[in-house]
C-alpha positions as CSV (number, residue, x, y, z in Angstrom):
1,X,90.4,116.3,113.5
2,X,92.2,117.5,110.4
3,X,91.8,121.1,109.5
4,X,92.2,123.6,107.0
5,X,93.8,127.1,107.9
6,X,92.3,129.5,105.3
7,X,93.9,132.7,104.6
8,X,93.6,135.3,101.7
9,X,109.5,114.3,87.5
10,X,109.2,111.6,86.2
11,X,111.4,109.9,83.9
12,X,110.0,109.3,80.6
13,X,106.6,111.0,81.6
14,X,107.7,114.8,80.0
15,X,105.7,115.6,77.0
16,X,107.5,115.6,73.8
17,X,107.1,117.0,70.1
18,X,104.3,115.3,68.4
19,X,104.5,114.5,64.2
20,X,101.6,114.3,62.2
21,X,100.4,111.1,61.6
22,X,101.2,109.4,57.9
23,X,99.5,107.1,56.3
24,X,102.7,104.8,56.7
25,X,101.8,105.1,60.1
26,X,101.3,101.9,62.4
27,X,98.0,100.7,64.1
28,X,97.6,101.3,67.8
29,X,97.1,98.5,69.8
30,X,94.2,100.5,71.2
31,X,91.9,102.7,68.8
32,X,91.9,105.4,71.8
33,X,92.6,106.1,75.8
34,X,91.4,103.1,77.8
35,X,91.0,103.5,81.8
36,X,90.5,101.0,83.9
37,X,89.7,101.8,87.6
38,X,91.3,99.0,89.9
39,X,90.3,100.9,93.4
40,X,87.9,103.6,93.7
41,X,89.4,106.2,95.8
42,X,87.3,108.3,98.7
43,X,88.8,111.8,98.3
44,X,88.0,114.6,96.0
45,X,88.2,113.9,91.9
46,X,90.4,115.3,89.8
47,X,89.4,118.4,87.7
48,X,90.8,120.7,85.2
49,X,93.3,123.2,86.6
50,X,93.8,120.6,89.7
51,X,97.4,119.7,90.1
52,X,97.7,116.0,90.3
53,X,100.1,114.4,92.6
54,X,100.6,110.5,91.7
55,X,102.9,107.0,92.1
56,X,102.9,105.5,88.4
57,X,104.3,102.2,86.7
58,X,104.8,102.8,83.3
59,X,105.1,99.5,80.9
60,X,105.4,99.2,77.4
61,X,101.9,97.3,76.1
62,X,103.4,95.1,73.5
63,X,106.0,93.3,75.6
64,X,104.6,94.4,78.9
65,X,108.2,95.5,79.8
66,X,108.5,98.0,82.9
67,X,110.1,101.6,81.5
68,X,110.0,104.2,84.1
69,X,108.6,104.1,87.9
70,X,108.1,106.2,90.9
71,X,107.3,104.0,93.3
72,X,109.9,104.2,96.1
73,X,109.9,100.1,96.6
74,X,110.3,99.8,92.8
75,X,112.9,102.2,91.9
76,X,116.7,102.7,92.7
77,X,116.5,106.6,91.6
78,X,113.1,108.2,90.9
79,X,111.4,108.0,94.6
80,X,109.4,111.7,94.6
81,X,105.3,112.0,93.8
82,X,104.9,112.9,90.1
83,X,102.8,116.1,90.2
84,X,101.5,117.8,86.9
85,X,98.3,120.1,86.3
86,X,95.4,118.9,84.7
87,X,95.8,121.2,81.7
88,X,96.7,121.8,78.2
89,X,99.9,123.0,78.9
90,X,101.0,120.1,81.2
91,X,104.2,118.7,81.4
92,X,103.5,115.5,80.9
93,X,102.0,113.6,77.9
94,X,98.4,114.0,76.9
95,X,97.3,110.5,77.7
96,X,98.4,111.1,81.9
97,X,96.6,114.5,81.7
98,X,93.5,112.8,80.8
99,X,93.7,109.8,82.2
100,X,93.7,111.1,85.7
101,X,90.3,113.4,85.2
102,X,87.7,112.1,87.3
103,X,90.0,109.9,89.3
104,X,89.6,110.4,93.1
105,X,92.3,110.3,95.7
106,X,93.4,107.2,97.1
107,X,92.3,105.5,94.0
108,X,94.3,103.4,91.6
109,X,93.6,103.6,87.9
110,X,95.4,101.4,84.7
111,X,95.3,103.8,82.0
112,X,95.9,102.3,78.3
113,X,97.5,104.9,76.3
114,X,97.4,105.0,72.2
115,X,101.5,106.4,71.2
116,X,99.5,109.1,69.3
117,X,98.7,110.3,73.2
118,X,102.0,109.5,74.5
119,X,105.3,110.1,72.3
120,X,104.3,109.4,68.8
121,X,106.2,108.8,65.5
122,X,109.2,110.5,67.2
123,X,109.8,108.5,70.7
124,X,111.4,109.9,73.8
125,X,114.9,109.1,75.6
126,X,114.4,105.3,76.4
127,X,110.4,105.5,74.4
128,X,110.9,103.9,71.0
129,X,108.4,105.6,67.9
130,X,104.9,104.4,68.1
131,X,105.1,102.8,71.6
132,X,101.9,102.3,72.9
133,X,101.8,102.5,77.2
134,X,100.7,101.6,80.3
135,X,100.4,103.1,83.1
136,X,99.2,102.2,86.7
137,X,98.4,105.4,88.9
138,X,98.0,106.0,92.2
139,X,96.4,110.1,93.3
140,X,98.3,110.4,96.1
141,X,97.0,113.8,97.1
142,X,95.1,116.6,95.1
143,X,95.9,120.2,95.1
144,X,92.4,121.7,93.7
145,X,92.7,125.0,91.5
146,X,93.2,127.9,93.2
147,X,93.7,126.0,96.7
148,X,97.9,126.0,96.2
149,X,98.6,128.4,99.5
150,X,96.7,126.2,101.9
151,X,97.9,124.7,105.2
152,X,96.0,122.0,106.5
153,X,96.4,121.1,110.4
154,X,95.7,118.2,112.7
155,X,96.8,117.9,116.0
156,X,98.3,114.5,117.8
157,X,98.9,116.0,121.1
158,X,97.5,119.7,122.8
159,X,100.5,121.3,124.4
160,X,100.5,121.7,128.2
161,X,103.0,125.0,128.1
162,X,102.1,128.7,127.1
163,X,101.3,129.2,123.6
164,X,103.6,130.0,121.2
165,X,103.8,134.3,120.8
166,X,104.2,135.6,117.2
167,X,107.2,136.7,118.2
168,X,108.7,134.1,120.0
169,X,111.8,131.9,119.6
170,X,110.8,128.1,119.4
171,X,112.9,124.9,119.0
172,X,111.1,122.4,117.2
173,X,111.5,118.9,116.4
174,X,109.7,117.5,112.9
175,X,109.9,114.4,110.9
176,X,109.1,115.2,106.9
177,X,107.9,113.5,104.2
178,X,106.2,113.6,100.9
179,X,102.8,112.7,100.3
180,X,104.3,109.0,99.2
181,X,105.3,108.6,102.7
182,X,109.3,108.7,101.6
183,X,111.1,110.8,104.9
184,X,113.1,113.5,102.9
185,X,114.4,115.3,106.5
186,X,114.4,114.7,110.5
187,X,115.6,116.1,113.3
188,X,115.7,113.4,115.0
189,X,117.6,111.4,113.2
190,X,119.8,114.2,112.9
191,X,119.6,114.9,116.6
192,X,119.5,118.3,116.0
193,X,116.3,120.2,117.3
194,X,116.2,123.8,114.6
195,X,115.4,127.1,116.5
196,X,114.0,130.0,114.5
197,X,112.4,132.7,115.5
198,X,108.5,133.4,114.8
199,X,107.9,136.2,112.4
200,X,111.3,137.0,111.0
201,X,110.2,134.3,108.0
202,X,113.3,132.2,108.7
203,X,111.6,128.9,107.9
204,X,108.9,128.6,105.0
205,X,105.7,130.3,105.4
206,X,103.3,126.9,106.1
207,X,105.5,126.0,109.1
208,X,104.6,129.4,110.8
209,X,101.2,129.5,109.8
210,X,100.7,125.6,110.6
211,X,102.3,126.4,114.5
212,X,99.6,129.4,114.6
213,X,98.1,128.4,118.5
214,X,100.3,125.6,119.5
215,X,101.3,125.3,122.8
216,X,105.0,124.2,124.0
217,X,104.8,120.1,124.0
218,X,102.4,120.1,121.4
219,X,102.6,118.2,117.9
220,X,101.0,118.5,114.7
221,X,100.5,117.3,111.6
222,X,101.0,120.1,108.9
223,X,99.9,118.9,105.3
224,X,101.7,122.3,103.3
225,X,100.1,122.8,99.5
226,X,102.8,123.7,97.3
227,X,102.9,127.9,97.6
228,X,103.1,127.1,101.8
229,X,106.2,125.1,100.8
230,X,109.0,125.5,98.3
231,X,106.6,126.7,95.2
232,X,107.1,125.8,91.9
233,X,111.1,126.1,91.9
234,X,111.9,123.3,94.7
235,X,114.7,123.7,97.2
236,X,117.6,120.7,97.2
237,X,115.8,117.6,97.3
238,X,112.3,119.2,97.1
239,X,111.0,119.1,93.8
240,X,108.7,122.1,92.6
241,X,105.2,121.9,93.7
242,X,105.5,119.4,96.4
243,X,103.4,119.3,98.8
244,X,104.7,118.4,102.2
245,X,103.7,116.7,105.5
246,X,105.5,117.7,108.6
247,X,104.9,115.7,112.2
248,X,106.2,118.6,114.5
249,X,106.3,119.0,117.8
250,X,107.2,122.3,119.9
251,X,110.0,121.6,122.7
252,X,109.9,125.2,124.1
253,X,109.3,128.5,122.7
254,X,110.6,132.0,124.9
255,X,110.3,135.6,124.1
256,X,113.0,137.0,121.3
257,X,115.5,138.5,124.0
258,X,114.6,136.6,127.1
């Protein structure tokens, strides 16, 4: 059963500068945001302050011609979850911001978004002026307000061995991936086990906290929000606020020193 520990970019997507509207202005296709829900998904909805994690197709709706995706079976380049926070202040233009409210995870919404929403009388790199879009989302995963520390756990098989000390040193195999499924590391494929020891912070703070109790020949499932991870600054090929899912298994564990 999945658990939670508790303890105390897309291309084209980035919000731009805005002009006033003229009255030279063109008509919208749509007079204002249209959503469409295509699946209803089962998890929790989308609120303000939530940080949004999604798969989008954007298209332009005059000519129906595909501008910018994330979907790793779509796109040569741009394969990473698009993750913004239901706010104000997001990132991304004010259409995807309120598009998504409401929206639950696992769901699939077309949104219909006005250009006085998206990029207006000025465009964006590869966005002419006064493009009115589409956009099909997926909510891949939710990161509710004030949950961005949490580590959740679920564990595939219980350990035989002793259980891991806080101070011992373990070798650990893991497979990771982003919440899109895309593998972004393995040890496996690398053939390369990693040893760390527990407690001297060498590895990021979910995969300690996620190993709290395992026992050696255990593995688990460790779903890390953002904070648990790489935080809002990334690492390599983790983009800021990723969350990321780990499959590890524990292949022995020793005392530091023995």
């Amino acid at each position: 059963m999945r658990r939670k520990l508790w303890i105390g970019l897309g291309f084209g997507l980035l919000a731009g500068c805005h002009t006033q509207e003229s009255a030279k202005e063109p008509e919208s296709m749509f007079k204002k945001l249209l959503t469409e829900d295509i699946k209803v998904g089962s998890g929790a909805a989308a609120e303000e302050g939530d940080t949004a994690h999604l798969q989008y197709v954007g298209t332009f709706a005059k000519s129906g011609v595909q501008f910018d995706t994330n979907d790793p079976e779509r796109s040569e380049k741009n394969k990473t979850p698009l993750a913004f926070q239901i706010a104000p202040t997001s990132t991304v233009v004010q259409g995807m911001v309120d598009g998504v409210r409401g929206m639950k995870v696992g769901g699939v919404r077309k949104i219909k978004v006005p250009y006085m929403l998206a990029y207006g009388a000025s465009g964006s790199e590869g966005i002419p002026p006064y493009s009115d879009l589409i956009f099909e989302i997926k909510l891949l995963y939710l990161v509710k307000k004030g949950e961005e520390n949490d580590v959740y756990v679920e564990d595939v098989r219980i350990g035989t061995g002793p259980v891991i000390g806080p101070k011992d040193k373990v070798v650990v195999n893991y497979v990771g991936k982003f919440v899109n499924g895309r593998l972004f590391d393995s040890t496996y494929l690398r053939k390369a086990p990693v040893t760390f020891q527990m407690g001297k912070t060498e590895v990021i703070t979910g995969i300690e906290r996620g190993m709290e109790g395992m026992k050696v020949g255990g593995k688990r499932i460790l779903t890390l929000n953002p904070n648990a991870g790489y935080g809002g600054f990334g690492e390599g090929v983790i983009p800021a606020n990723a969350v990321l899912i780990y499959e590890l298994e524990v292949v022995s564990a020793k005392p530091s020193g023995a």
